[in-house]
VEXPANU-120343 format. One record per residue (C-alpha): y, x, z. Coordinates in pm, 1 decimal. Layout:
! residues N
NODE	Y	X	Z
NODE	Y	X	Z $
...
! end
This chain:
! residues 517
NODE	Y	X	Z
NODE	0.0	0.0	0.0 $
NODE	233.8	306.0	68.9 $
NODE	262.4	390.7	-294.9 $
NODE	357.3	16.3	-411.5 $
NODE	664.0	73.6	-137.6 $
NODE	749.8	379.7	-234.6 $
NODE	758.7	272.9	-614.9 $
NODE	965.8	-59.0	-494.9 $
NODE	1227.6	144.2	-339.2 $
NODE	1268.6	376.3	-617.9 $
NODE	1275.5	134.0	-860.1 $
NODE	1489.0	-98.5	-654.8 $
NODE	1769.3	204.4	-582.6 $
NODE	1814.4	278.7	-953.8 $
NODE	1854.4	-78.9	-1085.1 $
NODE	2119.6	-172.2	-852.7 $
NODE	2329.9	166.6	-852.6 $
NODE	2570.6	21.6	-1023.3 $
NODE	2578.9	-303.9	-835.8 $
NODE	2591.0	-83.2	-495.5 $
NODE	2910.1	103.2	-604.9 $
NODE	3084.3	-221.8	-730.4 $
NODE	3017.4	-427.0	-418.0 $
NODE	3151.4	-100.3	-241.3 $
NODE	3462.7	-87.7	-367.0 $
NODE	3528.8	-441.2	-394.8 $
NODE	3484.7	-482.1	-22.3 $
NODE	3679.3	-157.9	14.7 $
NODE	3988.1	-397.2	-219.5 $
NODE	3969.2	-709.9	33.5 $
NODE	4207.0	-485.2	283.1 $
NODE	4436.0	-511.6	-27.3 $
NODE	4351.0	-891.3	-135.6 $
NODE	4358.3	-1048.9	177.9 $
NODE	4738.1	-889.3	253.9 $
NODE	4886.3	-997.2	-88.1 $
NODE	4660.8	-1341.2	-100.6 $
NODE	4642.4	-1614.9	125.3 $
NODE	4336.4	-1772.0	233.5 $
NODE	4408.0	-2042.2	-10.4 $
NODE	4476.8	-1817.2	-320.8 $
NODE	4178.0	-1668.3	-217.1 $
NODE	3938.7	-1978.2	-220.3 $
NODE	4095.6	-2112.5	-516.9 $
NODE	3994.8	-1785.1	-703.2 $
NODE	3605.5	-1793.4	-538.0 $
NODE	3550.4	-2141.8	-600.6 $
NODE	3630.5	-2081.3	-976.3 $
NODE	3441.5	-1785.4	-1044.4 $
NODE	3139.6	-1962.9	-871.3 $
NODE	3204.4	-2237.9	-1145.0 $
NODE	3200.4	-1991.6	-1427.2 $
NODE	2835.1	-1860.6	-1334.6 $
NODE	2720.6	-2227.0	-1285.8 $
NODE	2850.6	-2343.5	-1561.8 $
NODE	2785.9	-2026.3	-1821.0 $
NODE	2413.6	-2108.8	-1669.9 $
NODE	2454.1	-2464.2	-1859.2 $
NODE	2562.5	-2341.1	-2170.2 $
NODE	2334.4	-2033.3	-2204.0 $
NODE	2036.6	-2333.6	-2176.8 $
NODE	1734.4	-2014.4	-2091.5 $
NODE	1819.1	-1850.7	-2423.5 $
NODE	1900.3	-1509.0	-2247.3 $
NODE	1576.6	-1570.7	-2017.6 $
NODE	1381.4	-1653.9	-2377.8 $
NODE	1505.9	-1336.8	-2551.5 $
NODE	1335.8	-1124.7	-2273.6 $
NODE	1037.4	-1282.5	-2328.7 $
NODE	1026.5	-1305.7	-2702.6 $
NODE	1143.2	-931.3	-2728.1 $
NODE	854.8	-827.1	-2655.9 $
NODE	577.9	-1082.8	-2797.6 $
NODE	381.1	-893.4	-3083.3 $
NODE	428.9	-1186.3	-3305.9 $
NODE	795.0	-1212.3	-3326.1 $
NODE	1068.0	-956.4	-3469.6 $
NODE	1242.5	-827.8	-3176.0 $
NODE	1572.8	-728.8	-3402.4 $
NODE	1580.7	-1110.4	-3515.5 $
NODE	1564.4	-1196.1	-3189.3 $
NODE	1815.9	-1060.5	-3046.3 $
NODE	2082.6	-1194.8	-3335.8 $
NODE	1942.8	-1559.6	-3297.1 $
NODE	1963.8	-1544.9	-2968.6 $
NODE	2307.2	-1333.4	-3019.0 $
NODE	2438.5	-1635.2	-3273.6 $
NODE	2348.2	-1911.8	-3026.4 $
NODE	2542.3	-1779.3	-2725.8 $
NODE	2866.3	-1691.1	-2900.1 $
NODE	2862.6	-2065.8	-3039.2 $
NODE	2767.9	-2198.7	-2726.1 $
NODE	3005.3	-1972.1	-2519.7 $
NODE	3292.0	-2056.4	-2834.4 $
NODE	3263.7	-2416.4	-2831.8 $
NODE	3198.1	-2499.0	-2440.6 $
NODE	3542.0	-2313.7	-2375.3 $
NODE	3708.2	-2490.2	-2666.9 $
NODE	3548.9	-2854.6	-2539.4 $
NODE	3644.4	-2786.9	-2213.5 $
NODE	4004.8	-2679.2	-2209.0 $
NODE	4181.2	-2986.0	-2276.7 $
NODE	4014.1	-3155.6	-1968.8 $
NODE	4178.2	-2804.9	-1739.8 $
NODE	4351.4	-3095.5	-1503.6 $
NODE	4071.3	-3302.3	-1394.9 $
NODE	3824.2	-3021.5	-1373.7 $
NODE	4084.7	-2836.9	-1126.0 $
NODE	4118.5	-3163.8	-960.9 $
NODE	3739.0	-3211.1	-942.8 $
NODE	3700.6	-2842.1	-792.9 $
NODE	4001.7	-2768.9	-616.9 $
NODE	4105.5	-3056.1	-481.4 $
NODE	4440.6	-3005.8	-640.1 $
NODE	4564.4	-2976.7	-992.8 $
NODE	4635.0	-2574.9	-1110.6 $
NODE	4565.8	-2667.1	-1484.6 $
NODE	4650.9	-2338.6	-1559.5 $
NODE	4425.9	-2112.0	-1314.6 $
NODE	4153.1	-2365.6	-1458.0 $
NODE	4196.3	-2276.2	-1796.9 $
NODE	4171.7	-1858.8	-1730.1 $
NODE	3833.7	-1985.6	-1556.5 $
NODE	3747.2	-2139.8	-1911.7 $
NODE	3808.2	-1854.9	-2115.4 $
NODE	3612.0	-1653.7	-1813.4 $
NODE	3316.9	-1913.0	-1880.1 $
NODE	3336.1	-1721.8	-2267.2 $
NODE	3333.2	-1371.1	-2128.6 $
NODE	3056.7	-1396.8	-1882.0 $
NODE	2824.0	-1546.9	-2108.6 $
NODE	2859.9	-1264.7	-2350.9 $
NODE	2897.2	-988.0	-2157.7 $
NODE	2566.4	-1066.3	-1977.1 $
NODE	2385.0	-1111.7	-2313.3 $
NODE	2519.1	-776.8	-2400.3 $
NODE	2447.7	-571.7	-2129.5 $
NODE	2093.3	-739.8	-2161.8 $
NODE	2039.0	-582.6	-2478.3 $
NODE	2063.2	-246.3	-2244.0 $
NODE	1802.9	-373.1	-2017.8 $
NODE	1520.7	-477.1	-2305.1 $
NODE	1579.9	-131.9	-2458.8 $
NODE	1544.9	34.4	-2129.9 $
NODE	1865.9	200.8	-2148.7 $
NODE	1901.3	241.0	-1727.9 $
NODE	2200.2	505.4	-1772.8 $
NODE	2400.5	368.5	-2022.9 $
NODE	2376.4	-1.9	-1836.4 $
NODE	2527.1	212.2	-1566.5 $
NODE	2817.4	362.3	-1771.8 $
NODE	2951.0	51.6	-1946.2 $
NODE	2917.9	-219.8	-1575.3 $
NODE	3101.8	150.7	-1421.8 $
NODE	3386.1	105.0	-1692.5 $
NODE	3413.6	-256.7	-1676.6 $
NODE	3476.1	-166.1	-1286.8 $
NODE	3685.2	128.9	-1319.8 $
NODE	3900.1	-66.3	-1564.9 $
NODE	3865.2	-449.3	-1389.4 $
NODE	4000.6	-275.1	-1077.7 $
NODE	4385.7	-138.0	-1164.5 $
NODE	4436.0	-352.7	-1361.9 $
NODE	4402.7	-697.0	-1113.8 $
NODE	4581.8	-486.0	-808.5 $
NODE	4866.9	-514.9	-1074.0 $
NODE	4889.8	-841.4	-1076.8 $
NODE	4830.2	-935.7	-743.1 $
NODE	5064.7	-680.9	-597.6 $
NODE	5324.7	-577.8	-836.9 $
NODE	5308.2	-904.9	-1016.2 $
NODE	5265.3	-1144.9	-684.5 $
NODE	5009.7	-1366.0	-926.2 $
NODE	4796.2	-1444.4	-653.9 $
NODE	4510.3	-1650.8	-750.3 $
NODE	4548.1	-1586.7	-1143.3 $
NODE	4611.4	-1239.0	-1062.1 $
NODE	4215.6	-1207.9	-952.1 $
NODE	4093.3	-1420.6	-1255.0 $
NODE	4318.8	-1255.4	-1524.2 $
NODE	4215.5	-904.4	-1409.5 $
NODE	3873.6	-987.7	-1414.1 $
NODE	3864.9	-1226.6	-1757.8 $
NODE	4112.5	-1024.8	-1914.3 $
NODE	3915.4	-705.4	-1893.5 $
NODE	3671.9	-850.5	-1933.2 $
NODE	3727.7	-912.7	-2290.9 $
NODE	3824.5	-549.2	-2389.0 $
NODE	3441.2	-507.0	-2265.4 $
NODE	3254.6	-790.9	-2443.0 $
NODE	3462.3	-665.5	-2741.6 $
NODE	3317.0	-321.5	-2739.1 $
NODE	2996.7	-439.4	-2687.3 $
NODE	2988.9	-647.9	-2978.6 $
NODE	3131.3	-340.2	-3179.1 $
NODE	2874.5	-128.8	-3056.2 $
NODE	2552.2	-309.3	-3120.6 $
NODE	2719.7	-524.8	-3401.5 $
NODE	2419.9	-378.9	-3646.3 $
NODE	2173.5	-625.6	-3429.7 $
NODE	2404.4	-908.0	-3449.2 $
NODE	2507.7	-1193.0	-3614.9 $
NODE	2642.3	-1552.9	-3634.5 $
NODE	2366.5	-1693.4	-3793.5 $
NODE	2072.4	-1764.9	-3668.5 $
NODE	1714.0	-1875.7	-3734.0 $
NODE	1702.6	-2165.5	-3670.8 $
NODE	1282.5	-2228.2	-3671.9 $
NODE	1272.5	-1915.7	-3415.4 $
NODE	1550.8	-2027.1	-3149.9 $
NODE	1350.5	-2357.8	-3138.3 $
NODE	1058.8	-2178.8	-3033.3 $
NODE	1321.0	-1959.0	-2801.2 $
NODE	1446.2	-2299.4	-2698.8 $
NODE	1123.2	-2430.9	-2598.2 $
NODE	1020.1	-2119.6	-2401.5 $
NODE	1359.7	-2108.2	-2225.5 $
NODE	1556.7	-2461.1	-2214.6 $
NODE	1277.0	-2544.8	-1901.5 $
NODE	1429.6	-2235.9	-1661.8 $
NODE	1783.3	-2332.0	-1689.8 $
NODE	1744.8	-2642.0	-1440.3 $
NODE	1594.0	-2450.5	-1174.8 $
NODE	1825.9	-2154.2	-1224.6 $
NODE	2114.2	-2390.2	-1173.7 $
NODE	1959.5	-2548.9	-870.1 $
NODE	1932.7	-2236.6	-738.2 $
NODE	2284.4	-2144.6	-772.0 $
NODE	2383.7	-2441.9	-705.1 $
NODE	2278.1	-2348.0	-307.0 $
NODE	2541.1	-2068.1	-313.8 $
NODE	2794.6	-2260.4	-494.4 $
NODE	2831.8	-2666.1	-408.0 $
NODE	2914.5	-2539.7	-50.6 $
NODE	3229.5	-2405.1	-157.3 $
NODE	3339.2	-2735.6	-326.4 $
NODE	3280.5	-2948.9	-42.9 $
NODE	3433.2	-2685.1	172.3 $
NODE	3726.5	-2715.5	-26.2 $
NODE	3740.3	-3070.5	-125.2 $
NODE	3673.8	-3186.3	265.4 $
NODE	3883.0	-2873.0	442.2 $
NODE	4096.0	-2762.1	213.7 $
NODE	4115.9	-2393.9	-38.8 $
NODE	4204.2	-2201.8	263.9 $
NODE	3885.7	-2295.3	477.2 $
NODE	3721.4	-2225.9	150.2 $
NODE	3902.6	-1896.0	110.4 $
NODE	3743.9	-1798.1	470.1 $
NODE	3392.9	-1898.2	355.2 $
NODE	3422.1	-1704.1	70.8 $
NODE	3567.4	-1409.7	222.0 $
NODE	3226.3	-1449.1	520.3 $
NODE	3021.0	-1429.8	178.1 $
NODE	3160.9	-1073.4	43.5 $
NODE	3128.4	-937.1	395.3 $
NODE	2772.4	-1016.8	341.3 $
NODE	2741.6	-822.2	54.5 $
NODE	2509.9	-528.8	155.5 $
NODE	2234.4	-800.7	195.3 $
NODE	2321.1	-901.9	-169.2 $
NODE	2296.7	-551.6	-261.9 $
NODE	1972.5	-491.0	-156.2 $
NODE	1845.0	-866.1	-302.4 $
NODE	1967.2	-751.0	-617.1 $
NODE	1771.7	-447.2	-559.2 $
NODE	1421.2	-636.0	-475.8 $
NODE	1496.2	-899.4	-745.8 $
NODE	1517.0	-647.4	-1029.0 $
NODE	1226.7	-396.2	-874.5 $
NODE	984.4	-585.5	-724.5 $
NODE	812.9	-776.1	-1077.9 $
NODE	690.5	-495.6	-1253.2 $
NODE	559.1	-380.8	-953.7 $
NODE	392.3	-707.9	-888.4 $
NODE	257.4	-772.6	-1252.4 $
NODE	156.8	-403.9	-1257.6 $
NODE	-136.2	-495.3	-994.5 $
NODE	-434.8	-589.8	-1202.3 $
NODE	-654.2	-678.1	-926.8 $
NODE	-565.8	-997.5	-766.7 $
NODE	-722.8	-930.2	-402.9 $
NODE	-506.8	-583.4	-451.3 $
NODE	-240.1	-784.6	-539.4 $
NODE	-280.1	-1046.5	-284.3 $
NODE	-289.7	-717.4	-21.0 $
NODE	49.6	-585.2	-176.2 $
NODE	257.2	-862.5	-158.9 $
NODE	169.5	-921.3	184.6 $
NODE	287.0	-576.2	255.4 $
NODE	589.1	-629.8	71.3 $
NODE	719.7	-901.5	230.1 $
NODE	656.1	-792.6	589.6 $
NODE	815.0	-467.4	530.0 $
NODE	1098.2	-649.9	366.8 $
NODE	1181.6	-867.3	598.4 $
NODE	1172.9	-541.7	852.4 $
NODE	1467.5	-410.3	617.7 $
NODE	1656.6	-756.9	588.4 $
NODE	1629.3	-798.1	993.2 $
NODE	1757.8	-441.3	1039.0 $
NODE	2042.7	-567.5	858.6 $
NODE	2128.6	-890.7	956.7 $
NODE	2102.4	-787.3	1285.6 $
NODE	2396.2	-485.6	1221.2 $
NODE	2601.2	-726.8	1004.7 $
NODE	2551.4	-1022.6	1256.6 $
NODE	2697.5	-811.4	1580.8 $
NODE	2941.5	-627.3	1396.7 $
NODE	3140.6	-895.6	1178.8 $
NODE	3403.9	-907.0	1401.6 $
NODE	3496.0	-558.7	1350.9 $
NODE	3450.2	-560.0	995.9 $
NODE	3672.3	-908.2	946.1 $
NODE	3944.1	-665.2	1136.4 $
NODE	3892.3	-375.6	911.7 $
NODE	3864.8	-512.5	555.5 $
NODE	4055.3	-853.1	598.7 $
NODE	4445.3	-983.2	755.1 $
NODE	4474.1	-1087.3	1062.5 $
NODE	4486.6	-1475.9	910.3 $
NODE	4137.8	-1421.8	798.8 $
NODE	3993.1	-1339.2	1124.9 $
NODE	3777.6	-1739.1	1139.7 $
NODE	3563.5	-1621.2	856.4 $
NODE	3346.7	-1417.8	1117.7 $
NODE	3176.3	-1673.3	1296.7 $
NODE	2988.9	-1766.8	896.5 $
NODE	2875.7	-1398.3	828.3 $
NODE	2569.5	-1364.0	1042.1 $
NODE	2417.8	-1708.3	853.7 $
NODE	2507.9	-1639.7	523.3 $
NODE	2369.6	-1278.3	534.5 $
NODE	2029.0	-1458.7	694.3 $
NODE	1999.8	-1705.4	381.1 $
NODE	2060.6	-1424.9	161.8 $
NODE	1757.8	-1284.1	272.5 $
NODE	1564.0	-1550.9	226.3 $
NODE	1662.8	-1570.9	-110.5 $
NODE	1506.3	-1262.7	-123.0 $
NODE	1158.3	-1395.6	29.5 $
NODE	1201.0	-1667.6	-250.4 $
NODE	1199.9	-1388.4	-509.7 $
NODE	843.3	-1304.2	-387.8 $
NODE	712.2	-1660.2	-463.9 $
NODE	841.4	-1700.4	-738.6 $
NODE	686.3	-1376.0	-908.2 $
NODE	368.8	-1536.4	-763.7 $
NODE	421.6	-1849.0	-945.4 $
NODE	471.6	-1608.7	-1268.9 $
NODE	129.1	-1466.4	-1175.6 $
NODE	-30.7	-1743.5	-1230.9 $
NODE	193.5	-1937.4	-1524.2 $
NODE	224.1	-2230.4	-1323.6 $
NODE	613.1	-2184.4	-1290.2 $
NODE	666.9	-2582.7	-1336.5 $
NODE	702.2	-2583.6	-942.1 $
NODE	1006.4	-2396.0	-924.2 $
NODE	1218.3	-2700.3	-1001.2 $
NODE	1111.7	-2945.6	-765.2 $
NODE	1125.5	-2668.8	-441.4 $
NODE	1487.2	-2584.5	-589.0 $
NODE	1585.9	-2956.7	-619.4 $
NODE	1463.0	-3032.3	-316.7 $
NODE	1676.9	-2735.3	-169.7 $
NODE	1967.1	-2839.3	-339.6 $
NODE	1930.2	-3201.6	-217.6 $
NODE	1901.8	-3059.4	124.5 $
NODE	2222.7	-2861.3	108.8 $
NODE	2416.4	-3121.7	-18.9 $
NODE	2372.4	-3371.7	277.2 $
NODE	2352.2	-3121.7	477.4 $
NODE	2721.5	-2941.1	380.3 $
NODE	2819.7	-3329.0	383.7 $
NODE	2693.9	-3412.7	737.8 $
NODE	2775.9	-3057.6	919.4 $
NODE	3109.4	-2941.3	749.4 $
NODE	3349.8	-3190.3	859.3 $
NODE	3192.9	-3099.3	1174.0 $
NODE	3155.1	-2691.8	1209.4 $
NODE	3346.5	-2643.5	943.0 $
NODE	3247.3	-2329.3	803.2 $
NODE	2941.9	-2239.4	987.1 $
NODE	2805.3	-2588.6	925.5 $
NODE	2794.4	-2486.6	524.9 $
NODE	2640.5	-2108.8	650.7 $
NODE	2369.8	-2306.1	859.1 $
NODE	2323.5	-2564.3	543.4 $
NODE	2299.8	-2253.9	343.8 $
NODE	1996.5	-2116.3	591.6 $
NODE	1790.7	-2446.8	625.1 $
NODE	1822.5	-2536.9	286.4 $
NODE	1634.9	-2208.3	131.7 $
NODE	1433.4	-2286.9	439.3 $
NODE	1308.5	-2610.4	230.8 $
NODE	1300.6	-2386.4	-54.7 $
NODE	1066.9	-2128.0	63.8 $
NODE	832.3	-2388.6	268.9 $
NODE	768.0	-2606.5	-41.9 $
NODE	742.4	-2238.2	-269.7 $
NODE	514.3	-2143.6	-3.7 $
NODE	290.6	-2469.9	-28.1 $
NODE	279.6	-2475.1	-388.3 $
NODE	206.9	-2097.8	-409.5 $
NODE	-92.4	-2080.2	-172.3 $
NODE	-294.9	-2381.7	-361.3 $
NODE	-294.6	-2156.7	-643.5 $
NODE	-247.2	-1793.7	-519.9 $
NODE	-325.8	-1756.7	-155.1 $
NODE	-176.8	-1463.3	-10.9 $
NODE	-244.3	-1312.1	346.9 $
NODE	67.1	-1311.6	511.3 $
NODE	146.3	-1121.6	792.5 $
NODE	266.8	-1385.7	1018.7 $
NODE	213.3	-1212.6	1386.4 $
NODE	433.6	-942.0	1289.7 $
NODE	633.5	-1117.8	1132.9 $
NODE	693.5	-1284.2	1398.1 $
NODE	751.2	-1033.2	1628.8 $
NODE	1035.3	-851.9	1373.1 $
NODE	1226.6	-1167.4	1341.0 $
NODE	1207.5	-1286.2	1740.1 $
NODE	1302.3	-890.9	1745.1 $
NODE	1582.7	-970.2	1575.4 $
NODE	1700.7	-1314.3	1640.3 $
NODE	1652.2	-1172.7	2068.2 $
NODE	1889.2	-880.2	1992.6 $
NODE	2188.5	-1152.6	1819.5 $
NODE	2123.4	-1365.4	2051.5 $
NODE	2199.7	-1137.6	2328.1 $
NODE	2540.4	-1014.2	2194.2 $
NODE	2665.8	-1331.4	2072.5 $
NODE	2640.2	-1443.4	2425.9 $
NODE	2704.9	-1163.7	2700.6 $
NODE	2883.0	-888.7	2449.8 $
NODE	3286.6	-999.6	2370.9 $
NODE	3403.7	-950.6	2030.5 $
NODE	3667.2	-755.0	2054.8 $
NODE	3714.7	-342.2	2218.4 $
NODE	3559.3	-18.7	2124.9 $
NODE	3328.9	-42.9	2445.4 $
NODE	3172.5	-380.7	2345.3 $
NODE	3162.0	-229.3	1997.7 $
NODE	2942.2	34.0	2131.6 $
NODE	2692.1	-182.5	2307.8 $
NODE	2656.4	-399.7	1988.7 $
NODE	2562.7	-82.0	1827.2 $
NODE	2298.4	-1.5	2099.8 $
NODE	2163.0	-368.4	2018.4 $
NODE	2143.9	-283.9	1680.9 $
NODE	1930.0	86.9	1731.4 $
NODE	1725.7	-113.7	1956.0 $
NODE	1565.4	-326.1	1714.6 $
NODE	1238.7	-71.5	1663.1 $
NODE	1224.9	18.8	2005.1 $
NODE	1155.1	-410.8	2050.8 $
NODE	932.2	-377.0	1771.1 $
NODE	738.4	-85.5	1906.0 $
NODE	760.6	-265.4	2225.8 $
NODE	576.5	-617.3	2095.3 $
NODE	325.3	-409.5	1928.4 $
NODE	475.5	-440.4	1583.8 $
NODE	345.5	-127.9	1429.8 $
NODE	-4.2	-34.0	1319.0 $
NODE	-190.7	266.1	1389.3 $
NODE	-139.2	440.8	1083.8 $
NODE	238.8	329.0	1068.8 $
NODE	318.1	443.3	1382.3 $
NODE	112.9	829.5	1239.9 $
NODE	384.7	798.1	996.7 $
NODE	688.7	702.8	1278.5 $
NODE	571.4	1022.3	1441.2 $
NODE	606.2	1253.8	1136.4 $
NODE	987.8	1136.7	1140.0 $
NODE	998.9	1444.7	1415.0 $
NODE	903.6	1685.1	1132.7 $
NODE	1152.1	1572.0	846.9 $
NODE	997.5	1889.3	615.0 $
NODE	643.0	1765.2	665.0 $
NODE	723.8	1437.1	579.9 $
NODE	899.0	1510.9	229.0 $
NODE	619.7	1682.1	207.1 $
NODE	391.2	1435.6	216.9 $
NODE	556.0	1208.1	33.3 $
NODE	576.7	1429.0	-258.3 $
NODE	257.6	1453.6	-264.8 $
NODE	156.2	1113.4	-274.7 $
NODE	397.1	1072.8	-545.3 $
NODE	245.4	1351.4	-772.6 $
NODE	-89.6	1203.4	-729.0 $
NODE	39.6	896.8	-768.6 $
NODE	264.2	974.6	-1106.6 $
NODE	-131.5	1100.8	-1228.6 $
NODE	-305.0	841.5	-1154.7 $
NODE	-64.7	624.3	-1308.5 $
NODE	-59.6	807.2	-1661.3 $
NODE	-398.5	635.7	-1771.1 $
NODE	-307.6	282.9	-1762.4 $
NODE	-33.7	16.2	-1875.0 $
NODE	170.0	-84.2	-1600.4 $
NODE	326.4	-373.2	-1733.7 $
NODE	643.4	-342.6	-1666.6 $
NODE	769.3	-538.0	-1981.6 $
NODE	670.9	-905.0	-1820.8 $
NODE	962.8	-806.6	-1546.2 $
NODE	1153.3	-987.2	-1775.5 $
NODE	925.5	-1378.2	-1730.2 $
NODE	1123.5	-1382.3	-1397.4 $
NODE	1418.3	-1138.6	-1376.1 $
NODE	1734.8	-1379.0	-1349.5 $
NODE	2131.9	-1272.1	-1430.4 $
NODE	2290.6	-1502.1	-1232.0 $
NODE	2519.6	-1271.2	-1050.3 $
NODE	2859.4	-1258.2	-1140.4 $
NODE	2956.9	-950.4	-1339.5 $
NODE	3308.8	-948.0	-1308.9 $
NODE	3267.2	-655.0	-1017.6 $
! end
């Protein structure tokens, strides 16, 4: 099992380098956004960039999640592909932000709350650029090209990032200062894209193959959309029932989270080839159980630092107006993980083709959250959507879970996992209630809380035999590199025999994160 975690890691840290360095600076901006922005520019601008990704998950229809299957089937032409399924999204994209502008006023109203026809209509022509700059920086991903995905999402930041503080502080655009330095950009991007692989383009396509594309894909988009819609009608209600400021905390709880979306991104993208790479099913069975417990280790060792320490980071990275967002960051970093655990069914469902169940656990979820945000946020304002956000992938991942064990029973480890997460959950628990919020002293004991979290697990009898061998090699660091090395030497030979799959990443892999970082 070692060498399937060592390969997940590896694989995990260089998909998401880029998405690490983003989310770094971006959090290392908010200093600068929240001081020029109010909480209500602020929420305005979230809410509408959620919109964009929900909505450019409408128009796209599954064709993106089609062309990384159909890339690859023997019995297609992968450069026709890719210019049908080209040709369809820049019509889609085209026309959807052409249908849609004339209707800016009621769609602010619907969103917002209030009529800003014309921050609505820079979220229209954003709706254009996302859905072709994804496509494009897919065509990196199906050829493999790791370093040069890297360089152009690295531009797009490097250039995205001047640019906005501009607006927003030399300009004073607030809201339409975040959504023009994004979009705008944005463009210069999607336009030297299209330059660059405009040899594999066009605006025609086959028809006969993007109905077959259709078929394969058209079924995903409703359960993609379900699933963002979790992350996404929260922030509508929020600001429909509390107003864009309450919804500009929220938010602002969310990107303080972002090291748990950093490393979800990370598991998203690594853990399918690793998981259609196992042949064997009972080895399979053996390695996903393995995954997730050791997982949900990593997620609990963060959640636990992020939970204790919000208040300090609200104070570092945000104004002093900002400060209510930190009661939401501890539960929105714990649904994010399990989000994460979600990612593991649903590669399971791939397994075994029968990925029709998706839908109805991500409906369900979706239902949940609604009544839920309905019921709680007029209520707790804020944390009630963070706690909607937790039960409803709860629903998610219990009806995922049922429907995944009927047809691909996996041994869970559910003593320890028990014991990490009561681990965890003891230590918050603890400083929420006896530790203030506020003082380097009480800082410091938060941070003990957080180093304690393997001496608990130690304590409750977490560890295996053979784990806790490798817990006492961590007292010889040169050893342990050695070893390591080793096992990935005779690893890297034993892997040189034998197709590991790693093309059918792309039955599951889903975009949905917003590239405008």
């Amino acid at each position: 099992m070692s060498g399937y975690l060592r390969r997940l890691a590896s694989t995990g840290a260089a998909y998401t380098a880029a998405s690490i360095i983003s989310k770094l600076i971006a959090v290392a901006l908010l200093p600068i956004y929240t001081r020029y922005l109010s909480p209500s520019d602020y929420g305005a601008a979230e809410v509408l960039f959620a919109a964009v990704v929900a909505a450019s998950i409408v128009i796209r229809l599954g064709v993106v999640e089609a062309l990384l299957r159909f890339y690859y089937k023997t019995d297609e032409d992968p450069d026709q592909t890719v210019a049908t399924s080209f040709s369809a999204l820049f019509w889609a994209g085209t026309i959807s932000a052409l249908v849609l502008l004339p209707f800016a006023a009621p769609i602010s109203d619907l969103l917002l709350g209030q009529t800003d026809t014309e921050l609505t209509r820079i979220a229209i022509g954003g709706l254009w650029v996302l859905t072709l700059s994804e496509y494009l920086l897919t065509i990196f991903r199906l050829d493999e090209r790791a370093k040069a995905f890297f360089a152009v999402t690295m531009a797009s930041v490097l250039l995205t990032i001047p640019v906005t503080l501009v607006l927003v502080v030399f300009y004073d655009l607030g809201a339409e200062g975040l959504l023009l330095g994004s979009y705008g950009t944005g463009i210069a991007v999607v336009l030297f894209l299209i330059a660059y692989h405009h040899k594999r383009l066009s605006l025609i396509p086959d028809v006969p193959l993007l109905k077959r594309m259709m078929r394969f894909g058209l079924p995903t988009m409703p359960a993609e959309l379900s699933l963002y819609s979790l992350s996404f009608v929260d922030r509508i209600i929020i600001a429909r029932s509390l107003g864009l400021a309450e919804a500009g905390l929220y938010s602002l709880a969310v990107k303080v989270s972002q090291s748990v979306n950093v490393l979800v991104r990370g598991f998203q993208l690594a853990f399918p080839p690793l998981a259609y790479s196992i042949v064997d099913d009972d080895e399979a069975r053996r390695a996903y159980s393995a995954v997730v417990t050791w997982f949900v280790v990593l997620m609990a060792m963060v959640i636990t630092a992020i939970w204790l320490t919000a208040p300090w980071l609200i104070r570092i990275f945000a104004a002093p107006e900002y400060f209510g967002a930190v009661d939401a960051v501890g539960p929105v970093a714990a649904g994010t993980a399990l989000y994460a655990i979600y990612m593991v069914l649903l590669v399971v469902l791939g397994r075994t083709g029968r990925t029709e169940f998706n839908f109805p656990a991500t409906l369900a979820g979706v239902t949940a959250n609604i009544g839920l945000n309905l019921i709680l946020v007029p209520v707790w304002g804020i944390v009630g959507a963070a706690v909607s956000l937790v039960i409803s992938y709860s629903v998610v991942l219990i009806l995922m879970y049922i429907f995944t064990q009927r047809l691909f029973p996996v041994p869970y480890e559910w003593l320890r996992l028990l014991k990490v997460v009561g681990s965890s959950a003891v230590l918050i628990a603890i400083g929420e209630v006896f530790v203030p919020n506020d003082g380097i002293a009480f800082l410091a004991i938060r941070l003990l809380l957080i180093a304690a979290l393997p001496a608990l697990m130690i304590l409750t009898g977490f560890f295996t035999p053979s784990e806790k061998k490798y817990l006492a090699l961590l007292k010889d660091p040169a050893e342990l590199m050695e070893r390591i090395k080793a096992a990935r030497e005779q690893e890297a030979e034993s892997e040189e025999s034998k197709d590991q799959g790693l093309s059918e990443i792309y039955e599951v892999e889903q975009m949905n994160e917003d590239l405008r970082n």
